[in-house]
BALUM-962519 format. One record per residue: x, y, z of N, C-alpha, C, O, CB in turn. Coordinates in pm, whole numbers, plus 50000, padded with zeros to 5 digits. Glycine has a CB too. Layout:
XYZXYZXYZXYZXYZ
...
***
This chain:
914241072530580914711060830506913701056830401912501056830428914991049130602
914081053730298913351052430153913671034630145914811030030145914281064429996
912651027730141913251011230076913051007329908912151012129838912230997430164
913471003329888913300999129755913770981229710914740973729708914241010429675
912360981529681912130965729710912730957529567911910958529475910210962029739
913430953029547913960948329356913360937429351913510927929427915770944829301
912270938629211911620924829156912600913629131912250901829139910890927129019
914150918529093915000909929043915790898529136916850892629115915850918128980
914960897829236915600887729325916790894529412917320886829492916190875329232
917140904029409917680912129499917760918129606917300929029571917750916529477
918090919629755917640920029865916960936329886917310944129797918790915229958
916220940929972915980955329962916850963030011917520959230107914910959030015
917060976429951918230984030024917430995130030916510999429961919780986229950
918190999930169917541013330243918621022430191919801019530208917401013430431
918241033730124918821046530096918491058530241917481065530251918041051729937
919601058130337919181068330390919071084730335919991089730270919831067030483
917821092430370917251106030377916991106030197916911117130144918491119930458
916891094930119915871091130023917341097229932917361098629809913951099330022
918081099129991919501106029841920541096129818921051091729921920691122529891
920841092929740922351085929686923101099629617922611109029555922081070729542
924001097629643925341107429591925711102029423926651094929385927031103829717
924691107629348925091102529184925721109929128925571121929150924111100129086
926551105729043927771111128996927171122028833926181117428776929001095128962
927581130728792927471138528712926901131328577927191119928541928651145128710
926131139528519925501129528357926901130628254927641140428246923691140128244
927011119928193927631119828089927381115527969927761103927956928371116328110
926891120027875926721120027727927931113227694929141114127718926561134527655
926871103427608927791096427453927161104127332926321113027323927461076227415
928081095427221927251103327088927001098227040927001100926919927531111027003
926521085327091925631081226978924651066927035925171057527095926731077226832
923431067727007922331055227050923141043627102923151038827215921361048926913
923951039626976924911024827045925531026727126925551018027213925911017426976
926431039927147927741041127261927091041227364927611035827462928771054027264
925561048127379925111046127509924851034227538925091033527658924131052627538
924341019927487923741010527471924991001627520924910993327611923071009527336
926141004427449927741003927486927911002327630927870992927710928571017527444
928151017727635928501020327747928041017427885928561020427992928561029127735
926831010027855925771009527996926230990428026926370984828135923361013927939
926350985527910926450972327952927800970127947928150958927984925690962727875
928660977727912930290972927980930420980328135931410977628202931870980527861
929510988628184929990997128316928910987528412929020987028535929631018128312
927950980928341926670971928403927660956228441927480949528543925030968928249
928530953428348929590941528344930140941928445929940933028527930590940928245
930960951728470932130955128548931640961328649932380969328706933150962728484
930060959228704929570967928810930020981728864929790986428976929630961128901
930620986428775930761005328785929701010028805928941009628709931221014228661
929281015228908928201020728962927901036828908926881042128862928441019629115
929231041728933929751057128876929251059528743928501068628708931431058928864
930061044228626929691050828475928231047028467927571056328421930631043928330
927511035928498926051034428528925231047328521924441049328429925891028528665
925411055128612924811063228678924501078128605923611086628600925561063628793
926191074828540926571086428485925781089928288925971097328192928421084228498
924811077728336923611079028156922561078328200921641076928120923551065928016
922281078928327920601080828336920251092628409920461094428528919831068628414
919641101228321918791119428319918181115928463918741107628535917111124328156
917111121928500916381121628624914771117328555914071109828624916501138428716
914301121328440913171111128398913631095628319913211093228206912181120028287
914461086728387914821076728341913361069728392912531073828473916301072028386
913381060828331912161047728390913141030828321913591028728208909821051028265
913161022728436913471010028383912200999928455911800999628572915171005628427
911830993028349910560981128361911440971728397912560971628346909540976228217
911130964328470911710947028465910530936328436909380939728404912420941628635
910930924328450910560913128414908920914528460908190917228364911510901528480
908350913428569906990913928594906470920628641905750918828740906570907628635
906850938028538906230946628556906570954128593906700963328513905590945728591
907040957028750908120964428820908590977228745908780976828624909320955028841
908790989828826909500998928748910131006228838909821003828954908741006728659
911101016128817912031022228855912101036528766912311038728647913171013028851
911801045028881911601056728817912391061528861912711058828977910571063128816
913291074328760913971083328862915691077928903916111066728931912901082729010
916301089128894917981086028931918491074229006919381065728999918531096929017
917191079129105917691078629322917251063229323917861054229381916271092329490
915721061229227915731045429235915951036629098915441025429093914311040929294
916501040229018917491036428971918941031828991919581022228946917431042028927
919191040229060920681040629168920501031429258921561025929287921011054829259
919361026629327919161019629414919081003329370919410994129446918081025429471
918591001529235918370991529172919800986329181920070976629253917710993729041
920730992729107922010986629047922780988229184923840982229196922770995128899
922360995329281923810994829386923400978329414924370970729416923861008529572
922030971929437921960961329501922470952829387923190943229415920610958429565
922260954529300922680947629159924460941729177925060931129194922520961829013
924670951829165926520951729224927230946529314928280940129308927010961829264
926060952229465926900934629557927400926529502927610925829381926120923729627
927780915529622928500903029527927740894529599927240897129708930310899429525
927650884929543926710867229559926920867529713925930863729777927660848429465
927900870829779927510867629915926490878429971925600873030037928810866930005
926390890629964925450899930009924170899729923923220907329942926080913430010
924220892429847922740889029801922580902729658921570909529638921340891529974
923720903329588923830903829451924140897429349923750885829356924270909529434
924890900729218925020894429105926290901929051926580902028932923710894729016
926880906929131928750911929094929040899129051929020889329125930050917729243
929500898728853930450889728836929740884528744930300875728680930940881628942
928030888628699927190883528617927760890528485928200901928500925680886128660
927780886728400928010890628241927460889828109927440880028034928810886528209
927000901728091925930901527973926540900327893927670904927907925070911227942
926180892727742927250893527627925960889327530925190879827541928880881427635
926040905827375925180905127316925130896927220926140892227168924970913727293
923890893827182924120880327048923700886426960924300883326857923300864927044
922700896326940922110901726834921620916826887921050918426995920950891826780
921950928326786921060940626825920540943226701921140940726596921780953826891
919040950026711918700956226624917630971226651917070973226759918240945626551
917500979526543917110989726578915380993026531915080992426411918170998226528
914900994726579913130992326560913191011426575913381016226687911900979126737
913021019726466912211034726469913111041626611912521047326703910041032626505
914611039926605915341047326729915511034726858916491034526932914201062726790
914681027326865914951022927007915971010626956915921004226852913401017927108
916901009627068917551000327005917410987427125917210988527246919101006026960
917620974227034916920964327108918090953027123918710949627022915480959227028
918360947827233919560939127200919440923727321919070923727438921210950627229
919880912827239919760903127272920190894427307920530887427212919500901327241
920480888427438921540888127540921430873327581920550865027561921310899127668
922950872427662922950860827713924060866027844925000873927842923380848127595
923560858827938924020864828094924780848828118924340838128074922330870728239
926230851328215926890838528245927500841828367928030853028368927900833028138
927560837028441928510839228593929450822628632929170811928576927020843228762
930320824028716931300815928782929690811428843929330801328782932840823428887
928860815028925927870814629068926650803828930925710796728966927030838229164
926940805128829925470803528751925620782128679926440775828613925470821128560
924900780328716924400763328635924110761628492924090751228428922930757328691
923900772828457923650775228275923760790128267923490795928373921890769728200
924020795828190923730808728102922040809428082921190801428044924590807327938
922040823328128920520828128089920420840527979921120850627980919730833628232
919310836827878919310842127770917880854327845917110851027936919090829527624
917890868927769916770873727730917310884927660918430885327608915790876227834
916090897627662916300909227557916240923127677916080925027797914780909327411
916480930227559916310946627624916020953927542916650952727437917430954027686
915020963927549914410976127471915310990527547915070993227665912370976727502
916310998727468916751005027482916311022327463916961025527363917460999027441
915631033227504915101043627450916041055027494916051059327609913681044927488
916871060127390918081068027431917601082927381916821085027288919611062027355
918071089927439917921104027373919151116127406919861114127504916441110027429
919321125327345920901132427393921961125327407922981131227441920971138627523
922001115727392923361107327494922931104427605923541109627698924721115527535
922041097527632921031094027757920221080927742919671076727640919911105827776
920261076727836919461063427851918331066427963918411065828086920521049927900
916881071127847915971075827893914501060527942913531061728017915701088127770
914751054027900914011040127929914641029527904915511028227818912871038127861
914261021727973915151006027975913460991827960912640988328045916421004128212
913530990227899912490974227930913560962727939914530962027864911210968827772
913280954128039914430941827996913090929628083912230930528170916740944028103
913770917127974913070906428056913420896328161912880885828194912660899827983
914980905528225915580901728315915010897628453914730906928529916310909628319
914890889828481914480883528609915710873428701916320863528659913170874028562
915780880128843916660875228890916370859328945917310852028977917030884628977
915180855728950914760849329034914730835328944914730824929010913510855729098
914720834328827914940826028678916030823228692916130811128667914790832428537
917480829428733918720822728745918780812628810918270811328921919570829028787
919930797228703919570788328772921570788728860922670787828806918750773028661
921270789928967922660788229040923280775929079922750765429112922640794429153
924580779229068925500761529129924730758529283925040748529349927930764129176
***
C-alpha cells in the first residue's frame, strides 16, 4: 500500500500494490486544447479524460510546495480531488477562467473556483507546461485548505 498525503486539504488515499488502472494518453493539438481539456474533465471530475493528458514524467506543484510526480500520484491527487464534500473532496468545485496568457510556451491562466458547498468564490492562477499534446507540469496556487465553506 502506497499513501499519498494531499497538501490540498484532501483526505489521504491508499492506492493498493502502488498501481491505479490509468486510462490510455490522449493527445490534443494544441497548448490551449490541452489547457481546455484538463479543466473541463477537472470540472466535471472525469477522472478518465484527466488522466488521459498526463505522460508518466508529469510533475504538479501545489500551493506550499508539495509535488506530485508521476501518473500513479497524480492519479492519486485527483481521485481524492473528485470525491464529493461528504468523503472529504471537492466534486462540484468549478474553475472558470478570467484571463489566460502565454509567457515563451507556458500557458498561464487565471481562475476563479465556485461551489454550491463554498461561502465566496476563490480566486488564483496556474502555470501550464504542455508538450506533444501533453500536460507535462502543472504549478497552481490552489490550496484546499483557503476555501471558505457554508
Amino acid at each position: 500500500m502506497c499513501a499519498v498525503a494531499l497538501a490540498t486539504n484532501i483526505p489521504t488515499i491508499s492506492i493498493a500494490d502502488d498501481h491505479l488502472t490509468l486510462p490510455k494518453l490522449v493527445p490534443q493539438p494544441s497548448p490551449q486544447q490541452v489547457v481546455d481539456e484538463h479543466l473541463d474533465a477537472l470540472n466535471k471530475c472525469d477522472w478518465d479524460r484527466l488522466m488521459a493528458q498526463y505522460p508518466p514524467e508529469v510533475l504538479i506543484v501545489v500551493a506550499d510546495g508539495a509535488s506530485f510526480r508521476g501518473r500513479e500520484a497524480v492519479g492519486a491527487l485527483f481521485e481524492g480531488f473528485c470525491k464529493t464534500k461528504e468523503d472529504g473532496g471537492l466534486r462540484g468545485l468549478t474553475f472558470t477562467t478570467l484571463e489566460t496568457f502565454t509567457v515563451e510556451g507556458t500557458l498561464n491562466v487565471i481562475w476563479e473556483a465556485d461551489a454550491d458547498f463554498l461561502a465566496e468564490p476563490y480566486k488564483g492562477a496556474d502555470a501550464y507546461v504542455t508538450k506533444d499534446g501533453f500536460m507535462y507540469a502543472q504549478v497552481t496556487t490552489f490550496d484546499g485548505s483557503k476555501l471558505k465553506m457554508k
